[in-house]
C-alpha positions in Angstrom: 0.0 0.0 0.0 1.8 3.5 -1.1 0.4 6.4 0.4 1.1 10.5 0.0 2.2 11.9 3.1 3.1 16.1 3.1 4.9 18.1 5.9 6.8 20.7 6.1 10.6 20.8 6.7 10.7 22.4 10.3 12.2 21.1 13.3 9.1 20.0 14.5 7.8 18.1 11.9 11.2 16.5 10.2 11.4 15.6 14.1 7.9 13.9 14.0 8.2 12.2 11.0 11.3 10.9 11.4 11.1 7.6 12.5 8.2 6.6 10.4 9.8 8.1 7.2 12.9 6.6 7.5 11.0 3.0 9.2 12.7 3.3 12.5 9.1 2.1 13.6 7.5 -1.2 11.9 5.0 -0.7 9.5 3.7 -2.2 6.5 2.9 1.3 4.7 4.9 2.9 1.7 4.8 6.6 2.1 5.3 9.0 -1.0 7.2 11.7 0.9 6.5 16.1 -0.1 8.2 18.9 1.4 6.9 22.0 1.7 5.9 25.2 3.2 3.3 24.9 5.4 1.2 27.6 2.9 2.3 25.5 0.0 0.8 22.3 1.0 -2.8 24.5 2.5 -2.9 25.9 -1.4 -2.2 22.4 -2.6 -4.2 20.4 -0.2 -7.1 23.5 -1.5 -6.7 23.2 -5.2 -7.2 19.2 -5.3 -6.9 17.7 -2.1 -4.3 15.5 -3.7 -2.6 14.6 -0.2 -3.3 11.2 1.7 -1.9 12.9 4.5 -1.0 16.3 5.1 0.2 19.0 7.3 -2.5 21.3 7.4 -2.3 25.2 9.2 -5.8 24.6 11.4 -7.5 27.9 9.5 -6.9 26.0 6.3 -8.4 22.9 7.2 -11.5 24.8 8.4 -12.8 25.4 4.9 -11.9 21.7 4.2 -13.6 20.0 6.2 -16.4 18.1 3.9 -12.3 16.5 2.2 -10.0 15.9 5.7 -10.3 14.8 8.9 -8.1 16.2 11.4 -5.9 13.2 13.7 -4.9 13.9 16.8 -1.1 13.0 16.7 1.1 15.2 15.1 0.0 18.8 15.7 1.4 22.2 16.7 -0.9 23.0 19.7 -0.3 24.8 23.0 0.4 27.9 24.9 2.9 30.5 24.7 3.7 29.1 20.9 2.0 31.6 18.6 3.0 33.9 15.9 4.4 37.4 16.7 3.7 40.8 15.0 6.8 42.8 14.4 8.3 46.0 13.3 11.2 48.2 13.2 10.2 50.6 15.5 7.3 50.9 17.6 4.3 51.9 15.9 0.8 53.9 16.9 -2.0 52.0 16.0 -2.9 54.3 13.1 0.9 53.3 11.0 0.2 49.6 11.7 -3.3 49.8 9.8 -1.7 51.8 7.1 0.4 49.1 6.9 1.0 47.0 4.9 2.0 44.0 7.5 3.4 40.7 5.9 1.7 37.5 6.6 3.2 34.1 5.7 -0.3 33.1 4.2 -3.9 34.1 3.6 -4.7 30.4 5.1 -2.4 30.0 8.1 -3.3 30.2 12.0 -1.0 32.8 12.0 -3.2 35.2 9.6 -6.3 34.0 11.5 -4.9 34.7 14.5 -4.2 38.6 13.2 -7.5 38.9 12.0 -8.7 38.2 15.5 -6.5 40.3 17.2 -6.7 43.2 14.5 -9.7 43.2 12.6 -9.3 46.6 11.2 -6.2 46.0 9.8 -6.5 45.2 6.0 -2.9 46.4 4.2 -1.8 42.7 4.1 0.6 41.4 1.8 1.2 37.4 1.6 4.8 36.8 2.0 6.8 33.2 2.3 7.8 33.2 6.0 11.2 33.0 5.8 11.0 36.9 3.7 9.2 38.6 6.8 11.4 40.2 8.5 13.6 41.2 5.5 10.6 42.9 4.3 10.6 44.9 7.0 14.2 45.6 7.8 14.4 47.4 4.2 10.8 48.9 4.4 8.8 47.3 2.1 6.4 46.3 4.9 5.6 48.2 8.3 4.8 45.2 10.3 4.8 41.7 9.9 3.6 38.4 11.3 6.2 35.8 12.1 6.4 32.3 13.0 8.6 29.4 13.2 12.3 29.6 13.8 11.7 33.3 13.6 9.9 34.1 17.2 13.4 33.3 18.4 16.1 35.3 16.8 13.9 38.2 15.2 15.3 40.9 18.3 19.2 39.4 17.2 17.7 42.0 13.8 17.0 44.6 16.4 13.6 43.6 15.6 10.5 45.2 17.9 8.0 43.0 19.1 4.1 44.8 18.9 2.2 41.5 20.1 2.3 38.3 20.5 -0.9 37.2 18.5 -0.9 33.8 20.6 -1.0 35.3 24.0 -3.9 37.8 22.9 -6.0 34.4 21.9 -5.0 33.0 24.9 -6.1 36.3 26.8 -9.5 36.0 25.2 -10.7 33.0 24.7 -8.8 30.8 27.2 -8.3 28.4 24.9 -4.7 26.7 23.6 -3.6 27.8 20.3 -4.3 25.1 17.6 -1.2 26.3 14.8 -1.2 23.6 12.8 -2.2 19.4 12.4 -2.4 16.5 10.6 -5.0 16.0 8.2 -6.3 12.7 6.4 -8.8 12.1 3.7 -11.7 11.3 5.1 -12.5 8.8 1.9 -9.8 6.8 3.4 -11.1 3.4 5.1 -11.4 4.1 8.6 -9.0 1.0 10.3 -6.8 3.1 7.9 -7.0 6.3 9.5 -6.5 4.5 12.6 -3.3 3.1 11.8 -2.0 5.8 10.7 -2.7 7.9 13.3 -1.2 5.4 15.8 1.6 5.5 13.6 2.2 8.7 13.9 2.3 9.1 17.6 4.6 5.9 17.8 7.1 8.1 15.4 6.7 10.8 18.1 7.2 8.1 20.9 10.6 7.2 19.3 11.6 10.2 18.9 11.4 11.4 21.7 12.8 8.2 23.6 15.9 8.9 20.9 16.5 12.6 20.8 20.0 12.1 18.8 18.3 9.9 15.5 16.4 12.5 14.1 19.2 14.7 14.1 20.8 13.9 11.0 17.0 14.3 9.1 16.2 17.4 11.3 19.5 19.5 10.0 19.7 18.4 6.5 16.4 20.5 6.3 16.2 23.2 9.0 18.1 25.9 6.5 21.4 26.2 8.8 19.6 27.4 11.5 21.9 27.2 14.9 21.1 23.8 16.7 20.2 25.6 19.8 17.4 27.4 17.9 16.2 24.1 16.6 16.0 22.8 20.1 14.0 25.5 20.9 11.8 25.1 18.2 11.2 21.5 18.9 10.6 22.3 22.6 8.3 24.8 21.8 6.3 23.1 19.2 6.5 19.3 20.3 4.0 18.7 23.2 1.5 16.9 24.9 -1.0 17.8 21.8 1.5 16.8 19.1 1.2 13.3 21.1 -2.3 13.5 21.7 -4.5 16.7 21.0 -7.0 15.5 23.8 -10.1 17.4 25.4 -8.0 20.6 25.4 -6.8 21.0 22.0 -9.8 19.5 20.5 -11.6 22.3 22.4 -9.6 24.6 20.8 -9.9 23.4 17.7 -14.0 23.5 17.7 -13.5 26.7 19.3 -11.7 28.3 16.1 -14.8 26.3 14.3 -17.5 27.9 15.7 -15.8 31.1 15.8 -15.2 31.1 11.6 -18.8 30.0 11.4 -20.3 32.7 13.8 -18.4 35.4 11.4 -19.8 33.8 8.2 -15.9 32.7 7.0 -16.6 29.5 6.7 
């Protein structure tokens, strides 16, 4: 059985999917492996739902529900681990809706998450994440949203932080902030889903039991970052939700749900 499995290459998911990818973990599934932004594979997963399995930012998967399910191993869930709005220079609240603020994606959390905070602000321009902060450095943008890697060496730029778009969900809703999961077709036979799922979480399992192994796979994509920042980024973003979502996170989720459908998004 070959099936299409899509991530993105940070920390936290190379270190997920590590042991299943490269079968540290027995299984009897063949796994066509994509790389990608985590934008990249919501515009993909939107344009033909042509992923088995797929990392999906939790505001993209909203508007796809009637095509995935979402599992509950493998996501980027908690508190204290959302996106931050940055800029040069401190700004009044009048130059930040002039804008324009950089996003890393109209279908991200992380743009959600904005909206909710900010719902004046409409200057956006979508930018790949990994361009933010340049694009604000040398002006082109005012502000921007950042995530990742980023929420840890943007003040080594003399960065300035304006909010952290995580803590003002957490402030207002009480609820943990559901970033990102995996997704899987819901066509799929459902002993299917099961496995895979409990796949998933045994790849966590292992990894965690074996911090060094993933190492090698972590690296060879993480764009040079420093190890110490891809600690961090694996501490921050590899919880008790990526293991299990439970009560909590699936709260959250339904919780970002009902608040799309209460403003007519989805």
């Amino acid at each position: 059985m070959k099936l299409s499995l899509a991530f993105s290459p940070c920390p936290n998911d190379t270190y997920i999917f590590d042991a299943l990818v490269h079968n540290r973990i027995d299984h009897n599934i063949e796994f066509d492996i994509t790389l990608a932004d985590v934008e990249q594979l919501n515009k993909l997963s939107f344009d033909d739902q042509k992923f088995d399995v797929v990392k999906l930012s939790f505001h993209a998967w909203a508007h796809m529900l009637d095509y995935y399910q979402m599992m509950s191993s493998g996501g980027a869930l908690g508190f204290g681990v959302g996106p931050l709005l940055i800029s040069k220079k401190p700004l009044t609240m009048q130059e930040l809706l002039k804008g324009p603020v950089a996003i890393p994606g109209q279908w991200t959390t992380a743009h959600f998450l904005l909206k909710h905070a900010y719902p004046k602000l409409e200057n956006k321009v979508e930018l790949l994440f990994a361009d933010i902060e340049s694009s604000v450095l040398n002006g082109e943008c005012a502000a921007g949203v950042i995530i990742h890697e980023n929420r840890f060496t943007y003040h080594e730029r003399g960065l300035h932080k304006i909010a952290d778009l995580g803590y003002e969900w957490e402030q207002s809703t009480g609820m943990a902030i559901p970033l990102g999961g995996i997704a899987v077709r819901r066509e799929l036979p459902e002993q299917l889903k099961l496995k895979i799922q409990s796949l998933i979480r045994k790849s966590i399992e292992f990894a965690n039991a074996n911090p060094t192994a993933s190492q090698p796979y972590v690296s060879a994509h993480s764009q040079e970052m420093h190890p110490e920042v891809i600690k961090k980024h694996i501490d921050l973003y590899v919880n008790e939700y990526s293991i299990d979502l439970g009560e909590k996170g699936r709260s959250a989720g339904n919780y970002m749900l009902n608040d799309l459908k209460e403003k007519k998004i989805i």
